[in-house]
C-alpha positions in Angstrom: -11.3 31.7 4.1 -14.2 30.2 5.4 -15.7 31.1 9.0 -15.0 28.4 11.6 -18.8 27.7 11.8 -21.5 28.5 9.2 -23.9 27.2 6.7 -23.1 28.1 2.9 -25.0 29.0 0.1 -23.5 28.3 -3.6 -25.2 30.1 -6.4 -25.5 28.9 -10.0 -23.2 32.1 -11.2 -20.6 31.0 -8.6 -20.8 33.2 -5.7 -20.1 31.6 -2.4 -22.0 33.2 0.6 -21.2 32.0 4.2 -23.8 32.7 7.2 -25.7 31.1 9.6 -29.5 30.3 10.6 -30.1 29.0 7.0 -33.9 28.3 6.1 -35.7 27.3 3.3 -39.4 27.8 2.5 -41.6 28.5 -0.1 -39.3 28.4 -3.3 -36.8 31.2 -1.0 -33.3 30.2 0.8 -32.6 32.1 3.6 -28.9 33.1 5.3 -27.9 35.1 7.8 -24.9 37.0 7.4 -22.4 39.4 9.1 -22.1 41.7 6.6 -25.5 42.1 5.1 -28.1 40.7 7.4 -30.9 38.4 5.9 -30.5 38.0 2.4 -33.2 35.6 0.6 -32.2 34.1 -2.4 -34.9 32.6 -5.0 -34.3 28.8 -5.0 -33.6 28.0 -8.6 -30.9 30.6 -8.3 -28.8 27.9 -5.5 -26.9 25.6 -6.8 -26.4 23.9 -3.8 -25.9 24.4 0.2 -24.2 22.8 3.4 -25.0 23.1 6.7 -22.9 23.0 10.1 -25.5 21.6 12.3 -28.1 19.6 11.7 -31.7 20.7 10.3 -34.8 19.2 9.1 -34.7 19.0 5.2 -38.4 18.1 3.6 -38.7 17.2 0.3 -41.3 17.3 -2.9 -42.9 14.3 -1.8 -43.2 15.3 1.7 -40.2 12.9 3.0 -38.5 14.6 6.4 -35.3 14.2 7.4 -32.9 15.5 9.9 -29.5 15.7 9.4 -26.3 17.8 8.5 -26.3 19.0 4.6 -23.3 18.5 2.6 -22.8 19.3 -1.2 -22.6 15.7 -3.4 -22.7 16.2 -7.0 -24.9 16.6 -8.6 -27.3 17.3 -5.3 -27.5 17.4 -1.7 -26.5 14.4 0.9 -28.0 14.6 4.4 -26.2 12.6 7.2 -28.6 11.4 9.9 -28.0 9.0 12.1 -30.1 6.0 10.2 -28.2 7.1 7.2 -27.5 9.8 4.1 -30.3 10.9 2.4 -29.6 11.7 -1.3 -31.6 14.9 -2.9 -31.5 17.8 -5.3 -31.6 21.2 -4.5 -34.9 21.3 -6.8 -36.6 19.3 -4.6 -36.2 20.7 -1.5 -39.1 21.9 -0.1 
């Protein structure tokens, strides 16, 4: 079951980790959880993530948005106000 509120982080093998403060930088994703603390995950290794709240997502070619992330196949959407922004998680920078 998933937590009432918390950002989640899908891996390529499957695994399903739920947490919160989620950051990305650097070619790392980075979650917070209950039961293990920090754990940073190389990028390439995510197959996608979602987000609670809103956060600032920038991209390869330095575009900034600043919305709630949700999974779309095969990528990332992020809802902001003046509209969804379509991405992959490879381009998230």
């Amino acid at each position: 079951m998933r937590p009432a509120i918390a950002d989640t982080v899908t891996l390529k093998d499957g695994s399903v980790i739920h947490g919160k403060n989620l950051h990305a930088a650097d070619g790392i994703i980075t979650i917070t959880t209950s039961f293990a603390g920090d754990l940073s995950i190389k990028q390439d290794e995510v197959a996608s993530f979602e987000t609670d709240v809103p956060v600032f997502v920038k991209t390869k070619n330095n575009s900034e948005v600043l919305g709630k992330v949700e999974r779309k196949d095969p990528g990332l959407v992020v809802s902001s106000p003046s509209g969804n922004y379509l991405t992959s998680i490879a381009d998230v920078k």
